[in-house]
C-alpha positions as CSV (number, residue, x, y, z in Angstrom):
1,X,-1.0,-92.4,126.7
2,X,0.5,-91.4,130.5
3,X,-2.3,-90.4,132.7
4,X,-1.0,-87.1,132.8
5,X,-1.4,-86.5,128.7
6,X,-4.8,-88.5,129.6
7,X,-6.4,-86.0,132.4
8,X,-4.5,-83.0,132.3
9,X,-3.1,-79.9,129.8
10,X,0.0,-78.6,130.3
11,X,0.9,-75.0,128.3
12,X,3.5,-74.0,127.0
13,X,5.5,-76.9,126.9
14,X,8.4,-75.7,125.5
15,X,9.7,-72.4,126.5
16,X,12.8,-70.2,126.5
17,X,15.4,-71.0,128.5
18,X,17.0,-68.3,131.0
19,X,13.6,-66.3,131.6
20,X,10.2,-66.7,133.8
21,X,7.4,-68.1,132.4
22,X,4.2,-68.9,133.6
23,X,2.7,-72.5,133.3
24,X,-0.7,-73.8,133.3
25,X,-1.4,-77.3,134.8
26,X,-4.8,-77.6,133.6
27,X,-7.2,-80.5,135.0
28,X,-10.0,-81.6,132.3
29,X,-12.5,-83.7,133.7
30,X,-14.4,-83.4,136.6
31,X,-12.0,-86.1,138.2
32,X,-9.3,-83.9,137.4
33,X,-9.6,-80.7,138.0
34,X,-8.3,-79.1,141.2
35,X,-10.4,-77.3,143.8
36,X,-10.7,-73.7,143.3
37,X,-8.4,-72.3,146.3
38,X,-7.1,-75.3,147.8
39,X,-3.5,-75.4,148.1
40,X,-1.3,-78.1,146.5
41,X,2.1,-78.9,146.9
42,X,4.4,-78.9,144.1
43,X,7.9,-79.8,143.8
44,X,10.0,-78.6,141.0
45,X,13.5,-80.7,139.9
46,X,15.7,-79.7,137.0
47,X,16.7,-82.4,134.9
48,X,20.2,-81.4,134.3
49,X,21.4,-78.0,135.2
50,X,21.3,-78.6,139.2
51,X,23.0,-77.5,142.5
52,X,22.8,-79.1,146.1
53,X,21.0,-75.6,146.6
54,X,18.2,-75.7,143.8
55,X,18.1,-79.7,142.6
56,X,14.6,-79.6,144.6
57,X,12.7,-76.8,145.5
58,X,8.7,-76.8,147.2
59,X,6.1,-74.4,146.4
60,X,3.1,-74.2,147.7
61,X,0.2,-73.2,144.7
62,X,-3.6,-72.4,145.2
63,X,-5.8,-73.3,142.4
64,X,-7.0,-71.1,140.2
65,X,-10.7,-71.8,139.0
66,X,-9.6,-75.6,137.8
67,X,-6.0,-75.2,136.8
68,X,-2.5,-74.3,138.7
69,X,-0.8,-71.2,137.7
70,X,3.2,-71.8,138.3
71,X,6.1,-68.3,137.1
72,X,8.9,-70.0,137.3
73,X,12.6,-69.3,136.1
74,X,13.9,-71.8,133.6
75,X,18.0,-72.5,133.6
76,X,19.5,-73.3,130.5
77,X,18.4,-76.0,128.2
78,X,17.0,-78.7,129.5
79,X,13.8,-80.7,130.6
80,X,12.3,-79.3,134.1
81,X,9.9,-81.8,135.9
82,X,7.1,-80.4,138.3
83,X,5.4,-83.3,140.7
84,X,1.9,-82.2,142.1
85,X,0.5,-83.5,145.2
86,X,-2.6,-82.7,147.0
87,X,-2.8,-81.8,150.6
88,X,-5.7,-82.8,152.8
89,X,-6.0,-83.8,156.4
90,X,-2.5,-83.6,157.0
91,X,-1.8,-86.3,154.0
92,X,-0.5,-85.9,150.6
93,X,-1.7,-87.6,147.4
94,X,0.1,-87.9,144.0
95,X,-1.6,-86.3,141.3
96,X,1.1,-86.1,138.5
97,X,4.6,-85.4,137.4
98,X,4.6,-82.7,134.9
99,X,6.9,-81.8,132.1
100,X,8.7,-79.0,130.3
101,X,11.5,-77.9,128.1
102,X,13.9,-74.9,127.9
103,X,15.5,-74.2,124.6
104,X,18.3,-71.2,123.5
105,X,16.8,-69.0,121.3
106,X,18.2,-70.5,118.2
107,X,16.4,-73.8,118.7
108,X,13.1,-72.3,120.1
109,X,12.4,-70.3,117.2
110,X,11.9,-73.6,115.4
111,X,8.8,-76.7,115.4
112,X,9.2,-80.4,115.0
113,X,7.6,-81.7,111.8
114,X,7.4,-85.4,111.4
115,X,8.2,-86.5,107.6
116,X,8.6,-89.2,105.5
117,X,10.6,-88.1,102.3
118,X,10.8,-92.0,101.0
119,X,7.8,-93.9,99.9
120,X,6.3,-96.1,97.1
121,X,3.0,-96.5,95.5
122,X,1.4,-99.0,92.8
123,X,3.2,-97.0,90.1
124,X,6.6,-98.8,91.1
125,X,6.7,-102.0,93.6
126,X,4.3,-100.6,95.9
127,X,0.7,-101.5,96.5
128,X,-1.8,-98.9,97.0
129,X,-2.1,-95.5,94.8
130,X,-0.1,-91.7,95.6
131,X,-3.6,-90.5,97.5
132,X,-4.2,-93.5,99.7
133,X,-0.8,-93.4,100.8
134,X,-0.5,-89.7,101.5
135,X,-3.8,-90.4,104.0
136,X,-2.5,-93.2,105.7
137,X,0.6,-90.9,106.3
138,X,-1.0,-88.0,108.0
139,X,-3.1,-91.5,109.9
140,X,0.1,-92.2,111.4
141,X,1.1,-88.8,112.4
142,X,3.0,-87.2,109.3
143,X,3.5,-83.3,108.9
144,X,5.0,-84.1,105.5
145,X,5.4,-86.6,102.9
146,X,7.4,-87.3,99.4
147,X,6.0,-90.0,97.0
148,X,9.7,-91.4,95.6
149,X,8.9,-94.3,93.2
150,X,11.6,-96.0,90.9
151,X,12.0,-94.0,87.4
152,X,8.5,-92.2,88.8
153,X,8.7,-88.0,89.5
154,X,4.9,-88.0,88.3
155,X,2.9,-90.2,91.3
156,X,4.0,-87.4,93.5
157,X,2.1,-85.0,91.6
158,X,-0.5,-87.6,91.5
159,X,-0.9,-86.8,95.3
160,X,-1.0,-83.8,95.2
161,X,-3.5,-82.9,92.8
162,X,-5.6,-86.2,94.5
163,X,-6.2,-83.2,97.8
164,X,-5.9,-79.9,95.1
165,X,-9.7,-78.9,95.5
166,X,-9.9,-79.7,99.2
167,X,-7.9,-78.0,102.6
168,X,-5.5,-80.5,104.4
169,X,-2.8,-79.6,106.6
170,X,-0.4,-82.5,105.2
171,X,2.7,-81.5,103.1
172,X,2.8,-83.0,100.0
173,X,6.0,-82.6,98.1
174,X,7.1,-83.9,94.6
175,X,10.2,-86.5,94.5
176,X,11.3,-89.6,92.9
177,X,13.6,-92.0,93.3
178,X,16.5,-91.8,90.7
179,X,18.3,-94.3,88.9
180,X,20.7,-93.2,86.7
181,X,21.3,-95.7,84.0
182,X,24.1,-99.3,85.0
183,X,24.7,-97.5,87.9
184,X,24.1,-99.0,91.5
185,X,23.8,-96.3,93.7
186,X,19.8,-95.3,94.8
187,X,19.3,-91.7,95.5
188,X,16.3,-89.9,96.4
189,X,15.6,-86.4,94.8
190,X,13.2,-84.8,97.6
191,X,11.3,-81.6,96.6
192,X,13.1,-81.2,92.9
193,X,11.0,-79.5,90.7
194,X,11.7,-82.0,87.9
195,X,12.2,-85.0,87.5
196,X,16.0,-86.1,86.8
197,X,14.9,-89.6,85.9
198,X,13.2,-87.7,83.1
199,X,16.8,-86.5,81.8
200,X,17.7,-90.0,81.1
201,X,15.7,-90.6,78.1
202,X,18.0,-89.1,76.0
203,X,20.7,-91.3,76.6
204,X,23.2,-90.4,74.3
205,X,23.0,-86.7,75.7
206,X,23.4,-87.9,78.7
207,X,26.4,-90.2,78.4
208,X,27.9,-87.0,76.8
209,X,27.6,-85.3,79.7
210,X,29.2,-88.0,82.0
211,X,32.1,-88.2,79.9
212,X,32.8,-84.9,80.0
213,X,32.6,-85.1,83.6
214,X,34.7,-87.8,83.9
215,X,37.4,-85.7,82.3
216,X,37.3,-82.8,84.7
217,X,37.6,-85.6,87.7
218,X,40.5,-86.8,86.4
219,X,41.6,-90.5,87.5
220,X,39.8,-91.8,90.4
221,X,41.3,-94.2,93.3
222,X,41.3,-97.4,92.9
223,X,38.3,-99.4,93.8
224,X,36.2,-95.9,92.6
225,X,34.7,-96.9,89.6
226,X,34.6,-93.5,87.3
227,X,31.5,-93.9,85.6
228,X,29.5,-94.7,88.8
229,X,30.4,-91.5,90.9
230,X,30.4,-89.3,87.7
231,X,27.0,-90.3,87.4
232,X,25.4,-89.9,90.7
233,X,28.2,-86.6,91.2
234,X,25.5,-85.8,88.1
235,X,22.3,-86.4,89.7
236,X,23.3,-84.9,92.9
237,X,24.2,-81.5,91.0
238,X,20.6,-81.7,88.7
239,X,18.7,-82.2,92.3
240,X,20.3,-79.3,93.8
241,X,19.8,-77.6,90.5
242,X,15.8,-78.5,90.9
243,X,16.2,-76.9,94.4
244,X,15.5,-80.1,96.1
245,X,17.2,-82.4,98.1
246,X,19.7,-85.2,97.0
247,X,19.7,-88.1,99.6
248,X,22.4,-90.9,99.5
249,X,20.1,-94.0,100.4
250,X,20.1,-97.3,102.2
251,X,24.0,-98.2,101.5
252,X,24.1,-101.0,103.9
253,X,20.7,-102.3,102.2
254,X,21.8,-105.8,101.2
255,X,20.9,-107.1,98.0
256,X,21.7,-110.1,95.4
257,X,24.2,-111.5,98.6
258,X,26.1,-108.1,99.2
259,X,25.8,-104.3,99.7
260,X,24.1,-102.0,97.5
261,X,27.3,-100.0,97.9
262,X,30.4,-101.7,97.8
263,X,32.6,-100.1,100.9
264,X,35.4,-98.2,98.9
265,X,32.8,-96.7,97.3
266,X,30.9,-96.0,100.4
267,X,34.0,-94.2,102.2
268,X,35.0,-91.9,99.1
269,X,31.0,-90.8,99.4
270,X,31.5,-90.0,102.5
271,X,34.8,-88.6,102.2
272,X,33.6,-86.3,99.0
273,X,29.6,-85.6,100.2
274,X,28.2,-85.2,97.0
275,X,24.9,-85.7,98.4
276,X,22.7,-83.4,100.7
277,X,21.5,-86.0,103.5
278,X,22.3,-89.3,104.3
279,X,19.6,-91.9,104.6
280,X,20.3,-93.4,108.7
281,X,17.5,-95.2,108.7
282,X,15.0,-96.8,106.4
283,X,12.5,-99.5,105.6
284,X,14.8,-102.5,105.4
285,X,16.0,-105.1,108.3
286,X,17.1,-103.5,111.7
287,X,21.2,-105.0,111.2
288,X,21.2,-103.1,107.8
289,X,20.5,-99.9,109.8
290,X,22.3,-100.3,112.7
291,X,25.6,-100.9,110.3
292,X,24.1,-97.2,109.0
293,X,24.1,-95.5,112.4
294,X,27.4,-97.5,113.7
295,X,28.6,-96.0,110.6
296,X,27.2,-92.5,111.0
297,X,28.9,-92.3,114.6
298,X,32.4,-93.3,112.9
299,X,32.2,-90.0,110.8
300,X,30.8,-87.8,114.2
301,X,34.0,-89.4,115.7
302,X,36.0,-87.8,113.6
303,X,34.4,-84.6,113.3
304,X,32.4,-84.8,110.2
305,X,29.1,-83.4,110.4
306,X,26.6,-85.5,108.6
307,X,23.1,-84.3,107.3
308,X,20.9,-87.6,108.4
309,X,17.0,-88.5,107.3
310,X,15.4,-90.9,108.6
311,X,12.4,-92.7,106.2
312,X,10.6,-96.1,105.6
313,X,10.8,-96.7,102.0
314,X,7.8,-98.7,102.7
315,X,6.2,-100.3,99.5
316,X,2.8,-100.4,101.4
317,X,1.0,-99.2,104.2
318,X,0.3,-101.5,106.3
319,X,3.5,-103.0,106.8
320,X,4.0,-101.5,109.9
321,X,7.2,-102.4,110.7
322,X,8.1,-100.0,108.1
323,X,5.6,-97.5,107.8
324,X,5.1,-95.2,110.1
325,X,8.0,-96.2,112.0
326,X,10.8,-95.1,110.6
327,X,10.7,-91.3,109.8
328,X,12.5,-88.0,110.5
329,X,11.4,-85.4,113.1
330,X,12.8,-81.7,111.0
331,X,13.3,-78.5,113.2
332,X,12.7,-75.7,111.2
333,X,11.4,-72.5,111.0
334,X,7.9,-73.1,109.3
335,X,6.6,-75.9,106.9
336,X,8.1,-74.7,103.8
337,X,9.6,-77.2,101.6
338,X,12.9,-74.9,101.4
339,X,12.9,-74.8,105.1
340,X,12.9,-78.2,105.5
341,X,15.4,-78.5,102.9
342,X,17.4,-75.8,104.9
343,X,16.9,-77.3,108.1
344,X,18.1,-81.1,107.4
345,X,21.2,-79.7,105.6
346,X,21.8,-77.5,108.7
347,X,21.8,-80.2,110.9
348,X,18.7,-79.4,112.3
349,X,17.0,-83.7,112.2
350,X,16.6,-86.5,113.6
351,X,15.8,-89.9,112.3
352,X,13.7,-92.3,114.6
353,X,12.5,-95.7,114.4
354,X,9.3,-96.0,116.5
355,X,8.2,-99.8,116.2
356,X,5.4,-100.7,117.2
357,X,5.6,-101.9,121.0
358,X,9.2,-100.7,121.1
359,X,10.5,-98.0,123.0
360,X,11.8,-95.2,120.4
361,X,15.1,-94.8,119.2
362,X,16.4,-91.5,118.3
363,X,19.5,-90.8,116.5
364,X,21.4,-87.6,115.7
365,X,23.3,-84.7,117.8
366,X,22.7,-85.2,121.5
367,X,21.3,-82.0,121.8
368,X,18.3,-82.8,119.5
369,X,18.3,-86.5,120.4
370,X,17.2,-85.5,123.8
371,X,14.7,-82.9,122.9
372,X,13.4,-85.1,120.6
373,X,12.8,-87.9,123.3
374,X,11.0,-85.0,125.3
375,X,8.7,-84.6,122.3
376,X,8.2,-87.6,121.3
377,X,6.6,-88.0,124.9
378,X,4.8,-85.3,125.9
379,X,3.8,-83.5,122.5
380,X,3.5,-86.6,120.1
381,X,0.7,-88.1,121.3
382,X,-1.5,-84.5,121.3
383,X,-0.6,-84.2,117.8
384,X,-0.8,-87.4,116.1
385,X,-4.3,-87.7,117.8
386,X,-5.0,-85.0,115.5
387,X,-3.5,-86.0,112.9
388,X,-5.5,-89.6,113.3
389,X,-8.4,-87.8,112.9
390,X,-7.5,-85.9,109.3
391,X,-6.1,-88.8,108.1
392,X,-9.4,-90.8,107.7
393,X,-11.2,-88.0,106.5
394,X,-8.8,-87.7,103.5
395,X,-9.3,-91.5,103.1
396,X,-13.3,-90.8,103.3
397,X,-12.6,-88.0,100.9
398,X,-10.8,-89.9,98.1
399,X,-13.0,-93.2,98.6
400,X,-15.9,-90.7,97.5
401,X,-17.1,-89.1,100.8
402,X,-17.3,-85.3,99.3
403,X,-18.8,-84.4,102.8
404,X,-15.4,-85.4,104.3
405,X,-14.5,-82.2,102.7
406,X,-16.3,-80.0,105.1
407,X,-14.9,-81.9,108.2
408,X,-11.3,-81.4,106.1
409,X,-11.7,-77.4,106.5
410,X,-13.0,-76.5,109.6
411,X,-10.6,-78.8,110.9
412,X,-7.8,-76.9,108.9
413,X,-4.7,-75.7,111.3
414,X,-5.7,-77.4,114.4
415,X,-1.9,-78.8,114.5
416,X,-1.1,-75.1,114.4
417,X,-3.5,-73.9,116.9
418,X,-1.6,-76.5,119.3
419,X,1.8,-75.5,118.4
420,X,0.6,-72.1,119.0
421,X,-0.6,-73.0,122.8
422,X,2.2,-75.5,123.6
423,X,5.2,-73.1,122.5
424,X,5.5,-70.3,124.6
């Protein structure tokens, strides 16, 4: 962590854009804190709406008791920087550069959530069990999660009933990842409230019912094989049905020597978007998704707006190149599975690949990709200390540790409590 996160508290963070607000530099140690009525010098830049007349203006601030008190006027959306300096004996001393964000209204009256809405446990290819790897999720800074094994809706039930008699503050949300039967295409049902993999077992209703959607669709193009898209057409309708979330995954995922998808198929997909979301980024090597995101920005380019999730499909949880790393950061309302849902289909997410000793990369609308970066900065690292903390307790709690319980709720809502002070 900067210094600054390190030694001082700044609140609120994030604030409206084109009003005052009043912001608290608050020093936290004894070798932080600033003298009660000195006077220290801060200089205020804006990041992006600037002038010759305002791109740097000087206050002058006495302390208040240990922390500086600064109204200020915030222009437009953007990030404002403040630089604090101390003034003694005619000399000045760095202290810190301070930052905060502006949003318009529509964005402010929304919170980052950090989620993972594909994962697998020991009831597919993965390693460890539904509980363990909820716990190592909210370990590595997770709002929300989705177990999503192969042919599986049940293991994410699993992990939820694993935390029913205890008070955590991580989502769980059923899913599964669907197959439907000699098809190719993957697809993630996120938040259904069955299981489509479970309609399958009927097979001969169920190849009913793609014929007779093959009828209404009529001849396909070539290249477009009919009983493939009237199948996951199908699944996408049965997800939406469940009121979940149908996500088109990992089409540049190589397997067997080529694509999962083969690439007419992949452009009347995205031509059609029968899906909900498209999966930019997941748990497989980086040139398979950055063929995903060069391939996202061709359909920006041309003006199609494309719901995006980021996830690490990780089949364990301590491959950390994959879990952990690659999530999506949601803005929505509240955490409410149908605001979620809301929010990624409103274009309201990001999908980031954090790897460890990397610098982040964010992708999505600039407008989000540079708040996100903002967050990801200053407000990450206050809240996945937290969420550090709940995580082991849920592992104590499931390894046998019933007093892990206690910690579990009176720790309840602290991510909550911070939202509440960072967000003015």
């Amino acid at each position: 962590m900067e210094r600054e996160h390190e030694y001082f508290q700044v609140f609120p963070l994030v604030v409206p854009a084109d009003k005052t607000t009043t912001i608290t530099i608050r020093g936290l140690y004894e070798h932080s804190r600033f003298e009660h009525d000195a006077e220290y010098e801060v200089t205020y830049y804006p990041k992006e709406y600037w002038t010759d007349d305002n791109k740097q203006t000087k206050l002058v601030v006495k302390a208040k008791e240990d922390s500086l008190v600064i109204p200020h006027y915030f222009t437009g959306e953007q990030e404002h920087y403040f630089v604090v300096a101390s003034r003694a004996n005619g000399e000045k001393h760095h202290i810190g550069t301070f930052s905060v964000y502006s949003l318009l209204p529509g964005l402010f009256a929304r919170r980052p959530y950090k989620g993972d809405l594909h994962m697998h446990t020991h009831y597919s290819d993965g390693i460890e069990s539904p509980a363990y790897v909820a716990a190592c999720s909210r370990k590595v800074g997770l709002d929300f999660v989705a177990i999503t094994d192969h042919h599986k809706y049940t293991p994410s039930l699993e992990a939820q009933a694993a935390y029913s008699n205890v008070k955590v503050d991580l989502c769980m949300f059923p899913g599964e990842e669907v197959h439907p039967p000699e098809c190719f295409t993957h697809i993630v049902n996120f938040g259904g409230n069955f299981s489509v993999n479970d309609l399958f077992q009927d097979r001969k209703w169920y190849r009913q019912e793609i014929d007779s959607l093959m009828q209404e669709l009529g001849p396909m193009p070539a290249g477009i094989e009919p009983y493939e898209y009237a199948s996951i057409l199908w699944c996408f309708d049965k997800i939406r049905e469940a009121k979940g979330l149908g996500i088109f995954c990992h089409p540049h995922w190589v397997w067997d020597n080529r694509f999962n998808v083969p690439q007419p198929f992949l452009e009347y997909i995205l031509e059609k978007r029968p899906f909900d979301a498209f999966e930019l980024l997941g748990g497989i090597t980086p040139e398979d998704n950055n063929l995903q995101v060069a391939y996202y920005h061709e359909q920006r380019a041309k003006g199609e707006p494309v719901p995006i999730v980021g996830v690490s499909d990780s089949h364990g949880c301590h491959f950390r190149d994959h879990f952990g790393a690659t999530y999506t950061m949601v803005f929505s309302p509240v955490l409410e599975l149908q605001d979620i849902i809301e929010s990624i289909k409103d274009l309201y997410s990001v999908a980031i690949e954090a790897i460890p000793g990397e610098n982040p990369r964010v992708y999505g609308p600039f407008r989000l990709v540079k708040y996100a970066r903002f967050l990801l900065r200053e407000y990450a690292p206050l809240h996945d200390r937290l969420c550090i903390a709940e995580g082991n307790h849920m592992l104590d709690y499931i390894s046998g540790n019933k007093e892990a319980a206690d910690w579990l709720a009176a720790s309840q809502g602290q991510v909550r409590r911070l939202m509440d002070m960072l967000w003015a």
